[in-house]
C-alpha positions as CSV (number, residue, x, y, z in Angstrom):
1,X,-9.8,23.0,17.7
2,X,-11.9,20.4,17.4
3,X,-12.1,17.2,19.2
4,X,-12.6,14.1,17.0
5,X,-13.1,10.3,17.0
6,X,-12.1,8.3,14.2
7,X,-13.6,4.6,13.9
8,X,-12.3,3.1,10.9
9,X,-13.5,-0.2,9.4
10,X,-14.9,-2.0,6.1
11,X,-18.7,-0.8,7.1
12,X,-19.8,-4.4,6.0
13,X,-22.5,-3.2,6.0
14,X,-22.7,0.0,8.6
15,X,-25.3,-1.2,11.0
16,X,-26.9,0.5,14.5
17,X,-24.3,-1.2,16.4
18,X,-21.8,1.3,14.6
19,X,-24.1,4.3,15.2
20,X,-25.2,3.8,18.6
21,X,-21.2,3.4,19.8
22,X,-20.1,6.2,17.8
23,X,-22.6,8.9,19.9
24,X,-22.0,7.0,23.0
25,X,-18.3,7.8,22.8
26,X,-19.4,11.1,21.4
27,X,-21.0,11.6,24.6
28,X,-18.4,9.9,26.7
29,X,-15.4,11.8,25.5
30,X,-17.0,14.9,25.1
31,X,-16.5,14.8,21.0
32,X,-17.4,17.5,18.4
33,X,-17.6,14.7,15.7
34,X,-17.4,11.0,15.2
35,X,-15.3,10.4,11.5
36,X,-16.0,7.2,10.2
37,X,-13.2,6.5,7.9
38,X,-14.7,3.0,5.0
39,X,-11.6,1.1,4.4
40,X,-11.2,0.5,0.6
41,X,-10.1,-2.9,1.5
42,X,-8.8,-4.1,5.0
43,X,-5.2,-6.0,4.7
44,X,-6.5,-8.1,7.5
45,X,-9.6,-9.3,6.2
46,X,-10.3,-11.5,3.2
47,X,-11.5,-9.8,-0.2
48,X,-14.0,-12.9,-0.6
49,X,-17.7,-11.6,1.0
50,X,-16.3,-8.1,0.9
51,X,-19.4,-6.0,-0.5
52,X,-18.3,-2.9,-3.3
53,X,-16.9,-0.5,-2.3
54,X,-19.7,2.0,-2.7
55,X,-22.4,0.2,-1.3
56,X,-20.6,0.2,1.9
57,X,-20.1,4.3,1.6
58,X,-23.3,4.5,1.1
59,X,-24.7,1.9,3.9
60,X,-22.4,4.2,6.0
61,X,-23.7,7.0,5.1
62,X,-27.7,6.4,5.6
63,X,-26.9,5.1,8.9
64,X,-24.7,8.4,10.0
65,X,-27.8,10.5,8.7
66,X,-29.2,12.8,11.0
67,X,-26.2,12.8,13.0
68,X,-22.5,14.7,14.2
69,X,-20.5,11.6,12.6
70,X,-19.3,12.3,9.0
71,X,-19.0,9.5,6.6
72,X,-15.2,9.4,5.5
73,X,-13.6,8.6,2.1
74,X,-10.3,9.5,3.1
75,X,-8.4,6.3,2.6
76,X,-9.6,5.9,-0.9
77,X,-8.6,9.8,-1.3
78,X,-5.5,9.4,0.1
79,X,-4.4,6.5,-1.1
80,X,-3.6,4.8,2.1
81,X,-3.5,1.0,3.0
82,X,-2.8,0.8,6.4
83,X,-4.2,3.1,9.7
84,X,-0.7,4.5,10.7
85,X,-0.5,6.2,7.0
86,X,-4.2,7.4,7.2
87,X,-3.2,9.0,10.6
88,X,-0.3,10.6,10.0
89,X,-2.2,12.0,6.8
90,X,-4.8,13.2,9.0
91,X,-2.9,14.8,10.5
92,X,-1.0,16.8,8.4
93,X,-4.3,17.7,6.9
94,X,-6.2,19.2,10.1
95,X,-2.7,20.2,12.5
96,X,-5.4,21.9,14.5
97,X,-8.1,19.6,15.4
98,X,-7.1,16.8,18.2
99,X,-7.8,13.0,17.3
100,X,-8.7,10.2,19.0
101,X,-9.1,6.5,17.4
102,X,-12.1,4.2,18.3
103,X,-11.4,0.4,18.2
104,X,-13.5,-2.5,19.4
105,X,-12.9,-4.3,22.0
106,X,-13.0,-7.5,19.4
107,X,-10.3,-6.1,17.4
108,X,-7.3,-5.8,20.1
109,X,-6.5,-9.1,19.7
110,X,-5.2,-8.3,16.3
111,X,-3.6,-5.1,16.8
112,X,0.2,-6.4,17.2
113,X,-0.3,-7.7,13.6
114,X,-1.4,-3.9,12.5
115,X,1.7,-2.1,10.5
116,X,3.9,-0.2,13.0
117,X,1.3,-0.3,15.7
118,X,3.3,0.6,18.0
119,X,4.2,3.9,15.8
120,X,0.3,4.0,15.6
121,X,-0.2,4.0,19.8
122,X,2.2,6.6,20.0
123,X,0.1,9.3,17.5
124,X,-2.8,9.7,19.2
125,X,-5.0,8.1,22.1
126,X,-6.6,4.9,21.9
127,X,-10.4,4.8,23.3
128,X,-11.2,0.8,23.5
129,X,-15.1,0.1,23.1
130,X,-16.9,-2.7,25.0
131,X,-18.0,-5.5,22.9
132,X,-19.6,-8.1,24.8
133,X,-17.4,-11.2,25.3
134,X,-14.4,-9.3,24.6
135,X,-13.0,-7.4,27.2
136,X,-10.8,-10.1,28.6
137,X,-9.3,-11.3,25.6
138,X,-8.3,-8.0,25.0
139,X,-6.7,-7.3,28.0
140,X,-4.9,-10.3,27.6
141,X,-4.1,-9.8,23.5
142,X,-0.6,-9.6,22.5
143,X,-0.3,-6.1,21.7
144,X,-1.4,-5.2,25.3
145,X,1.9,-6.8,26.8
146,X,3.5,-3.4,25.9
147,X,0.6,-0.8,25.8
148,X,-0.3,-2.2,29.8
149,X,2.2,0.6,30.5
150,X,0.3,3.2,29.4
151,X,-3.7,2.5,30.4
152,X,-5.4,5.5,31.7
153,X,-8.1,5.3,34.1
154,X,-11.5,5.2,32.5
155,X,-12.4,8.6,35.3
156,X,-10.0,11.0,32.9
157,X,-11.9,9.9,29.5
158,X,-13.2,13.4,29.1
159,X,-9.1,14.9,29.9
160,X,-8.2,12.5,27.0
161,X,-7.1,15.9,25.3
162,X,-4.6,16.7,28.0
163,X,-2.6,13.6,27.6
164,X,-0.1,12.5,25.5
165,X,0.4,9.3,23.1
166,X,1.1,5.9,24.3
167,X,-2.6,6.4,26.0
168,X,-5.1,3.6,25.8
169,X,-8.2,3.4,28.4
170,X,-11.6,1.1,28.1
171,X,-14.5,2.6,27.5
172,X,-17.7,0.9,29.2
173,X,-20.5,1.7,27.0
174,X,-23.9,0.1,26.6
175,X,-23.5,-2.9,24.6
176,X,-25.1,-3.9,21.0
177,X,-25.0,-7.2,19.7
178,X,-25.7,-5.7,16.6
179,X,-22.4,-7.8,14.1
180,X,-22.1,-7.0,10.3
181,X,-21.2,-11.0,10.3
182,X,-24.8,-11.7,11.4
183,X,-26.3,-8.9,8.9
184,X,-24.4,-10.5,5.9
185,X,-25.7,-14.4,6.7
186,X,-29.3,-13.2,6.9
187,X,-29.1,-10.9,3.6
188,X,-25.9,-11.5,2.2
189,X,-27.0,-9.4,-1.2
190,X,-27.7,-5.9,0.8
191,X,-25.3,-4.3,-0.8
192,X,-27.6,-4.3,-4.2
193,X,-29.9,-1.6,-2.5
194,X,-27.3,0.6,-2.4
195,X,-26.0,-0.1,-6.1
196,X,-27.5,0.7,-9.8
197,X,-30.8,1.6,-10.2
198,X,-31.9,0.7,-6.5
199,X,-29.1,3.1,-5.3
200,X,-31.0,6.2,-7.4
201,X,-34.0,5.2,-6.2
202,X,-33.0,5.7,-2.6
203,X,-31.3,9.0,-2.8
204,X,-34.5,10.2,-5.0
């Protein structure tokens, strides 16, 4: 059995901020492997800006290198929209290994409008990850009103195995102001080193 996060996103581009949470967790919850799963195309987030799909696999997968997290195309594989159908496909995939899904502390404020997320909460454990400015908004988001009931004291992270789903606690790891947002404004053509010609060049 192994133990696995899963930190799904649109890798916009994958940047140290992504890396540098990913074995933090890894560390925290005692993990064999960090997936990172590259949405084909997030149905919360506008298709305008949105860099190919490619270049973001690959951005994802130089800044994974060297490293126990595994670059994911499973979504694209799989042919799943939303997170609830990439986990239960997960899971019938790998009955074995035990799951555990990664989410920013930034992104709990959208999580009631996620598809069935309440049928999402109760498949595996939910490991929330400090972003700076966050954490109170996301105790106080929406979705939160009903998963209150099942927080788990951040002491048990490394049990996280022995518990059952609804479970969400909040990790406190170091922070990274590292955003994708910020990486796009100051270079918002990045994605061409990972496409064409300059994308040969770099796997050369």
């Amino acid at each position: 059995m192994k133990k696995i996060g899963l930190l799904g996103g649109s890798f916009n581009p994958a940047h140290r901020g992504h890396r540098r949470i990913s074995l933090a967790a890894m560390a925290a919850l005692g993990l064999d492997e960090v997936w990172w799963l590259v949405s084909p195309g997030n149905p919360l987030k506008p298709a305008k800006g949105m860099a190919p799909y490619e270049a973001r696999l690959a951005s994802a997968r130089e800044e994974a290198r060297g490293t126990r997290i595994k670059v994911s195309d499973f979504e694209r594989e799989a042919g799943t929209r939303y997170t609830v159908d990439t986990l239960a496909a997960i899971k019938r995939r790998y009955p074995n290994d035990r799951f555990i899904w990664l989410m920013g502390a930034d992104t709990v404020a959208q999580f009631h409008q996620w598809r069935r997320w309440r049928e999402l909460s109760a498949m595996v454990p939910i490991a929330v990850i400090h972003r700076p400015g966050y954490d109170a908004p996301a105790r106080a988001a929406s979705a939160m009103g009903w998963l209150r009931w099942f927080v788990r004291p951040l002491s048990q992270a490394k049990r996280w195995t022995d518990w059952s789903a609804p479970a969400i606690f909040f990790l406190r790891l170091p922070p990274d102001p590292t955003s994708a947002t910020r990486l796009r404004a100051l270079d918002p053509n990045w994605h061409r080193r990972f496409t064409g010609s300059n994308r040969r060049a770099l796997s050369s």
